[in-house]
C-alpha positions in Angstrom: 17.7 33.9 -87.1 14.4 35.5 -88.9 13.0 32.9 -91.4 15.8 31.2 -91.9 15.7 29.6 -89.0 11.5 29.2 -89.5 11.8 27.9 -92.9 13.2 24.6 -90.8 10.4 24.3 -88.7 8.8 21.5 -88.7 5.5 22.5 -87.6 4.0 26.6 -86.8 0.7 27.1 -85.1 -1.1 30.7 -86.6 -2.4 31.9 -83.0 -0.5 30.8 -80.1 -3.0 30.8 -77.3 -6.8 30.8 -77.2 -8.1 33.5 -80.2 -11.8 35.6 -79.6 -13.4 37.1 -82.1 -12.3 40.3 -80.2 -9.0 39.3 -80.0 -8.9 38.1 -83.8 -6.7 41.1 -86.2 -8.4 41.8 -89.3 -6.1 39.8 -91.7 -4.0 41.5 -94.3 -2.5 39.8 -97.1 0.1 41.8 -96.8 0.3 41.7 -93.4 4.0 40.2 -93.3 6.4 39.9 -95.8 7.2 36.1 -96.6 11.1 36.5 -96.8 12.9 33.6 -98.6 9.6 31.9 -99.8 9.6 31.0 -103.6 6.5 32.4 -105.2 3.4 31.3 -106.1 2.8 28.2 -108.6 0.1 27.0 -110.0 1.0 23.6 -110.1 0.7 22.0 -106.5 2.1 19.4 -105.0 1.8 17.1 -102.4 1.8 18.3 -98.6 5.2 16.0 -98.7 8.4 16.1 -101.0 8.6 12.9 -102.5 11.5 10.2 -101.8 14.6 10.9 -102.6 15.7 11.3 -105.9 17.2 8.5 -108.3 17.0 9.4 -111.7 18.4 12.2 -113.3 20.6 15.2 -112.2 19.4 17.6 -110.7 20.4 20.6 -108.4 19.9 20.7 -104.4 20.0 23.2 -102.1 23.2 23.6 -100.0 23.2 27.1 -98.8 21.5 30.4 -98.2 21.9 33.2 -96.7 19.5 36.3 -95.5 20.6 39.6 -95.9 19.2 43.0 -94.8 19.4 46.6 -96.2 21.1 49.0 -94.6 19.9 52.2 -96.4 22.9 52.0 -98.7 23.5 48.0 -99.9 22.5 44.6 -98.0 24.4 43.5 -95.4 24.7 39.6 -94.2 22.1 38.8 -91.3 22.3 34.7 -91.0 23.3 31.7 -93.2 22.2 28.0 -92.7 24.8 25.4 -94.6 23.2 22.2 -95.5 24.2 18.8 -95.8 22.8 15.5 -97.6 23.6 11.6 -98.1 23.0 9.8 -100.7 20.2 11.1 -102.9 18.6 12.4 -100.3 17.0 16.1 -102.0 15.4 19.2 -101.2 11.6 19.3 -102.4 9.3 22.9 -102.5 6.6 22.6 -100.9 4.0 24.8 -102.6 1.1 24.8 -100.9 2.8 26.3 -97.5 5.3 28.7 -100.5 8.2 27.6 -98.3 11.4 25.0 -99.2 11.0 21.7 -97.0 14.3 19.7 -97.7 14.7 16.5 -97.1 18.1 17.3 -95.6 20.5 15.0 -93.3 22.1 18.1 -91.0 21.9 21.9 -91.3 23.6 24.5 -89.5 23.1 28.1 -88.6 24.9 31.0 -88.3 24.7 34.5 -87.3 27.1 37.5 -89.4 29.4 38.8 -86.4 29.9 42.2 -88.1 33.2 40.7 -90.0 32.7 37.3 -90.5 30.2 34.4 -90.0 30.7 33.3 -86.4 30.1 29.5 -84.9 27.2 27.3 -85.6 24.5 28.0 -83.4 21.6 25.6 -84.2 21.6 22.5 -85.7 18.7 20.4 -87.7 19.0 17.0 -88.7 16.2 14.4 -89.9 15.8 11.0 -89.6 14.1 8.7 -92.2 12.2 5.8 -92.4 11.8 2.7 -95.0 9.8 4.5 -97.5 13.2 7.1 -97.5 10.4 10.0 -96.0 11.8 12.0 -93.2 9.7 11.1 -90.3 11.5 12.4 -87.5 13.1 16.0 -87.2 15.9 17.7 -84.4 16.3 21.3 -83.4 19.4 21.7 -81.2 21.1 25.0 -79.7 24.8 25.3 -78.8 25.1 25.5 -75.3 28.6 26.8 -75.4 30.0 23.2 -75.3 27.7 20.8 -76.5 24.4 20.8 -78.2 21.4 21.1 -76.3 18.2 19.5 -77.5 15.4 22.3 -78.4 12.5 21.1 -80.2 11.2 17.7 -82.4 9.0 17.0 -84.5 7.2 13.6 -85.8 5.5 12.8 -88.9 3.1 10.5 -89.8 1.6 9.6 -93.8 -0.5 7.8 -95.7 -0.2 4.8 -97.9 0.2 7.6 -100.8 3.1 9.1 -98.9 0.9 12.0 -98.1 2.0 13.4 -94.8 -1.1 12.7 -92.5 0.3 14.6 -89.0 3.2 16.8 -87.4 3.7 16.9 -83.8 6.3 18.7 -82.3 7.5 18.8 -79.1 9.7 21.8 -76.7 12.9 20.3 -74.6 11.7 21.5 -70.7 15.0 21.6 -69.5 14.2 21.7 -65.9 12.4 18.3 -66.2 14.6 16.8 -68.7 11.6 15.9 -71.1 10.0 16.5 -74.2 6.7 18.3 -73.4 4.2 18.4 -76.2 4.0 21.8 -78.1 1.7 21.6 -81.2 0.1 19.6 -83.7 -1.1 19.7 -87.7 -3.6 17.2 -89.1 -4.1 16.8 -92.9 -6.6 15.6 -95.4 -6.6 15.0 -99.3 -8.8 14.6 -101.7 -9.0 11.6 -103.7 -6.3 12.9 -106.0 -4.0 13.1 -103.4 -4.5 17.2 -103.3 -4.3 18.8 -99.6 -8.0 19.5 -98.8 -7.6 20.7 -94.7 -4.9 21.3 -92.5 -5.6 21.8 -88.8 -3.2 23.4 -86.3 -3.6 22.5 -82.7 -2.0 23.6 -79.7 -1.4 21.0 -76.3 -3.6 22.2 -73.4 -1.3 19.9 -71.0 -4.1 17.5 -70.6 -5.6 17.4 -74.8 -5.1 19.0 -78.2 -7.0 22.1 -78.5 -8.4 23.3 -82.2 -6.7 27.0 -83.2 -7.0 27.2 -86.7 -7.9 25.8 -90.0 -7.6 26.2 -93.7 -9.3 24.6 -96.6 -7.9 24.4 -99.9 -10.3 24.0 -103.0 -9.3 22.9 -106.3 -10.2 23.3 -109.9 -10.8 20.5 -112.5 -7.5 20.7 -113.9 -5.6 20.5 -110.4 -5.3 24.0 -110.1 -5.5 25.9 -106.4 -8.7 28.4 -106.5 -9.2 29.1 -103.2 -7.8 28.7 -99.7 -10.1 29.4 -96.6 -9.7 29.9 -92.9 -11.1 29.6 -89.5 -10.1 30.3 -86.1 -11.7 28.3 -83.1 -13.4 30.2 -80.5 -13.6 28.6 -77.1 -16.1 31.0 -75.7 -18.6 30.2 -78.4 -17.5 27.1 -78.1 -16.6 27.3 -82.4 -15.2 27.7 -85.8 -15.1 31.3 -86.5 -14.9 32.3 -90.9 -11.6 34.6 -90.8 -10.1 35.0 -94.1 -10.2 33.4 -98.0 -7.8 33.9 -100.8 -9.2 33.6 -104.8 -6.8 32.6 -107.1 -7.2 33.2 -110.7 -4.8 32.4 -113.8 -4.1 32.8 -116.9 -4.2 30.4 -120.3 -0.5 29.0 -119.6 -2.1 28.0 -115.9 0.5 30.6 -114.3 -1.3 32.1 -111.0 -1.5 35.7 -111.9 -3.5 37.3 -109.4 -4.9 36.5 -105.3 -7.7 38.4 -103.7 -7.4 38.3 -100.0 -11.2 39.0 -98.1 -12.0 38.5 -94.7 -15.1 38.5 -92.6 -16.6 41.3 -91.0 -19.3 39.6 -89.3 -21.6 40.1 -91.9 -20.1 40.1 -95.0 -16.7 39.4 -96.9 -14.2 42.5 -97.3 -11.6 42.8 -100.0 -8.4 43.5 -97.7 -5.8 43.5 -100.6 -4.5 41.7 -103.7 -1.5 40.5 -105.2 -0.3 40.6 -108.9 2.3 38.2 -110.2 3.6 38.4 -113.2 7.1 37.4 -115.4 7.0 33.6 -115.5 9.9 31.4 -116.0 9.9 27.6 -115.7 8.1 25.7 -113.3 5.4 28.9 -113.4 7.0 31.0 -111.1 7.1 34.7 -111.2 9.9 37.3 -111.3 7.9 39.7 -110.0 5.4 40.0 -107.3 3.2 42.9 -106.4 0.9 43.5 -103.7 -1.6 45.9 -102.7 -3.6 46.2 -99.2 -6.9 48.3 -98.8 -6.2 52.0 -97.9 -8.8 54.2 -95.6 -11.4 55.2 -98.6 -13.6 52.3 -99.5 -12.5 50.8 -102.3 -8.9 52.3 -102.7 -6.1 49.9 -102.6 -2.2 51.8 -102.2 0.7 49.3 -103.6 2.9 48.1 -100.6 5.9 46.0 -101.5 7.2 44.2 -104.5 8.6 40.7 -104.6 11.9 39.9 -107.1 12.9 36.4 -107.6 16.0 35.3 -110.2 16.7 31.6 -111.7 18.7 29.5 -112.5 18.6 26.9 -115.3 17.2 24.6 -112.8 14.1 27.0 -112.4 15.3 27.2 -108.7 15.3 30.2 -107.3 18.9 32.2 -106.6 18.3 35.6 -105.5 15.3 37.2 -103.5 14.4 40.6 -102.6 11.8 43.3 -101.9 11.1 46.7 -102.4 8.5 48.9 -101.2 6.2 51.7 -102.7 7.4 55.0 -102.0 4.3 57.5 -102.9 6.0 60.6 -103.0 8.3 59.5 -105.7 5.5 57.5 -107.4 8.8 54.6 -107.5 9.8 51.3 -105.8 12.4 52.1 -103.4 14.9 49.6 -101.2 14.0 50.8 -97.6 16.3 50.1 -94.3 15.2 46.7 -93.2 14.2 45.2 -96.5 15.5 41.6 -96.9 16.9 40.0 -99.9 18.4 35.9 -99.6 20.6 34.5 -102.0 20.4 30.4 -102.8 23.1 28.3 -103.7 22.9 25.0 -104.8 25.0 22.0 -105.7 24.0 19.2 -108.5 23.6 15.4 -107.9 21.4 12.7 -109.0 21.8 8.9 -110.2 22.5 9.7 -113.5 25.7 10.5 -112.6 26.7 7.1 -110.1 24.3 6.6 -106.9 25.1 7.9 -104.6 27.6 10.1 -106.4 26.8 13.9 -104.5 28.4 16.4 -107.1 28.7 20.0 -107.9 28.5 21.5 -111.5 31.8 21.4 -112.8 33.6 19.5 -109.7 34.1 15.7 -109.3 35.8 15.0 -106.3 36.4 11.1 -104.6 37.7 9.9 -101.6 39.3 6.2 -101.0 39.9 4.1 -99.6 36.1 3.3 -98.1 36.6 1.9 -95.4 39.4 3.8 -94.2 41.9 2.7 -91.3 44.6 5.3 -91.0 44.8 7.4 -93.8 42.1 8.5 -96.4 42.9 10.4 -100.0 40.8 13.0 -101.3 40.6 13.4 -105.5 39.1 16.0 -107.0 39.0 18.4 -109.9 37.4 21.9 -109.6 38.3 22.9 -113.4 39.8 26.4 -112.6 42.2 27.4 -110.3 40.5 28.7 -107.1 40.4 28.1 -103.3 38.8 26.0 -100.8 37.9 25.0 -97.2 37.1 21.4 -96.4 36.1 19.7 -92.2 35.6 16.2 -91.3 32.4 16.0 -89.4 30.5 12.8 -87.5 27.1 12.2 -88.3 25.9 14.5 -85.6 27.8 17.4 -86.6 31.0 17.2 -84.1 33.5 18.5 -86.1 37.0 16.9 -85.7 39.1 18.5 -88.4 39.2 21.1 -90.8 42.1 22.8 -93.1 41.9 25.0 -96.6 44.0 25.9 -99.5 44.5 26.8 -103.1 44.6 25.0 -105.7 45.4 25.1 -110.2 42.0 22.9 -110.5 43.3 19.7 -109.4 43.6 18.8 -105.9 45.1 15.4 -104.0 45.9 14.9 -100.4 45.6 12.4 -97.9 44.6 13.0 -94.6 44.8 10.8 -91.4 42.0 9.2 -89.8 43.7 7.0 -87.6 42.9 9.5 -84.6 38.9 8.9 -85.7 36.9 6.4 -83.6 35.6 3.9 -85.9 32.3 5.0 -87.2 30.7 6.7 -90.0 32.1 10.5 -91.2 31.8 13.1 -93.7 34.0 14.8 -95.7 32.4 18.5 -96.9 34.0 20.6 -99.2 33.6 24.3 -99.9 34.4 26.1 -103.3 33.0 29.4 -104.8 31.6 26.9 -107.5 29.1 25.4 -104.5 30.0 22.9 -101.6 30.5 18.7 -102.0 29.6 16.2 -99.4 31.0 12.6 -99.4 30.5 10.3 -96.7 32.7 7.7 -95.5 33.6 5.0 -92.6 36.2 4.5 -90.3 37.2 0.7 -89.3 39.5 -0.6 -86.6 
């Protein structure tokens, strides 16, 4: 499922396996293209999202989907759907330019040719009293259950800084988590990431792979980011690569200079140009350039293009490359674009209230016994889809229609165990959740 499926992961270690300096690639910066990550900003956050949100309204991410180009126009790879209680929120995480979310369940799916077929992993989270997500699942469909894949466990700080991640594989012939990887963190006194470590699980101890330091400006601002690899054979940390940031008088990050070390000295391997900022300093366009074979000549490689919405989240993603011949950016076969889709909520519209712009939809009575009705109001005439699901993900019924903008049905439950449900709803406006309980 390509990076939409990565983007979920809790925890990634850079080299997988012990790393010589022979064995070591000489770093690009545009070695891989980042698909769905929202661009650079200047003004960083926490390594954690903060708790959930409870003032204000605001917009949440509820779906995306990665698409690839065919050589004529982009055709659907995978989607992930994604599900929330409460005021639980999804939070960008800027240092690691990826979306963390603190999500209740999230499914994916892969594009059949024709349609979307059946959910094939599942991610849910667990929280703890603080309303952090400490715990996070992975599970594959086995064809007729779900089959536990991978975990991960988070640790913090009295700051709410997250402090570790440690993940672990499902060894199915053992029936048993085995330990997989690790990250350790450090701030700086205001509460900026200063280190990350990644470490891999020898079977017996955690073994150092790699590290990166982050170093910060006066104002708060990110000027450089450097990294090590560990070298057993030595035994020690080996310099591998550093990115200098600069920016411009409205703090937006216009330009990264990728080097790495050859031994003796630091080699430009590439830069990257941002440039068109809208709110929250992010970019519309990025550009990137990567050394070529004279000395000092650097050939443009791809371009990033972001779109936003009000919200200054992102809604549409895609590259290009540089086509020399034609001295133009060009949409080559494989190039990925992902479009965002979002859904608004907040306590300034009733706690625990989950809403999407334009739809107000309620469900009563809660508790229900043997029947509950569903309210709602989309404001124009259009169709929907809507599934009862447990808190797990089993999904136990689902039916669709059309509707003039107004919508009222009741719908048994009295075939439901007692327990806790919830009621999603799909429209081309965005997707509502509402969750609900069952009594006997």
């Amino acid at each position: 499922m390509r990076q939409l499926l990565t983007s979920f992961t809790a925890a990634a270690v850079i080299f997988s396996g012990a790393v010589s300096a022979q064995q070591a690639h000489r770093p690009h910066i545009t070695s891989a293209k980042r698909h769905f990550v929202a661009p650079f900003q200047s003004k960083w956050k926490q390594a954690t999202g903060p708790a959930a949100k409870t003032t204000a309204v605001d917009v949440r991410l509820v779906g995306l989907t990665e698409l690839e180009y065919n050589g004529s126009s982009y055709m659907p790879i995978d989607s992930i759907e994604i599900g929330y209680l409460g005021l639980h929120a999804g939070t960008f995480n800027d240092l690691r330019l990826n979306w963390e979310w603190d999500f209740d369940t999230a499914y994916a799916r892969q594009w059949t040719g024709s349609t979307y077929g059946p959910r094939e992993y599942r991610y849910w989270q667990n929280f703890n009293s603080a309303n952090l997500a400490d715990t996070s699942m992975n599970d594959e469909w086995a064809g007729t259950a779900w089959q536990q894949a991978n975990r991960s466990f988070y640790t913090f700080d009295a700051a709410n800084n997250v402090l570790s991640i440690t993940s672990e594989n499902w060894d199915a012939p053992s029936s048993s988590w085995v330990s997989s990887d690790r990250q350790l963190f450090s701030y700086t006194p205001s509460n900026k990431l200063e280190n990350e470590t990644y470490q891999s699980w020898s079977g017996s101890g955690w073994d150092d792979m790699y590290r990166v330091f982050h170093f910060w400006s006066t104002p708060g601002l990110l000027v450089q980011d450097s990294s090590q690899y560990y070298d057993a054979s030595a035994p020690g940390w080996v310099d591998l690569q550093k990115i200098m940031y600069t920016y411009d008088g409205s703090d937006n990050r216009i330009q990264g200079v990728a080097t790495y070390w050859a031994d003796t000295t630091w080699d430009t391997v590439g830069f990257y140009y941002a440039s068109g900022f809208v709110a929250n300093h992010q970019p519309q366009t990025i550009v990137y350039t990567d050394a070529s074979g004279t000395p000092g000549v650097y050939d443009s490689s791809y371009k990033e293009n972001y779109t936003y919405n009000s919200y200054g989240k992102p809604t549409y993603y895609y590259d290009e490359d540089w086509d020399a011949a034609t001295n133009a950016w060009v949409k080559t076969t494989s190039d990925i674009a992902n479009r965002m889709y979002y859904e608004e909520y907040g306590a300034g519209v009733g706690v625990g209230k989950d809403i999407t712009k334009q739809i107000d939809i309620t469900v009563f009575p809660v508790p229900a016994s043997y029947n509950l009705t569903v309210s709602a109001n989309w404001g124009t005439p259009q169709t929907f889809s809507a599934s009862i699901t447990d808190m797990v993900g089993r999904t136990y019924t689902t039916w669709s229609g059309k509707t003039n903008g107004q919508y009222h049905e009741t719908i048994p439950v009295n075939n439901l165990a007692a327990g806790n449900y919830i009621l999603t709803v799909h429209t081309k406006q965005g997707n509502v959740t509402k969750q609900f309980s069952v009594v006997r």
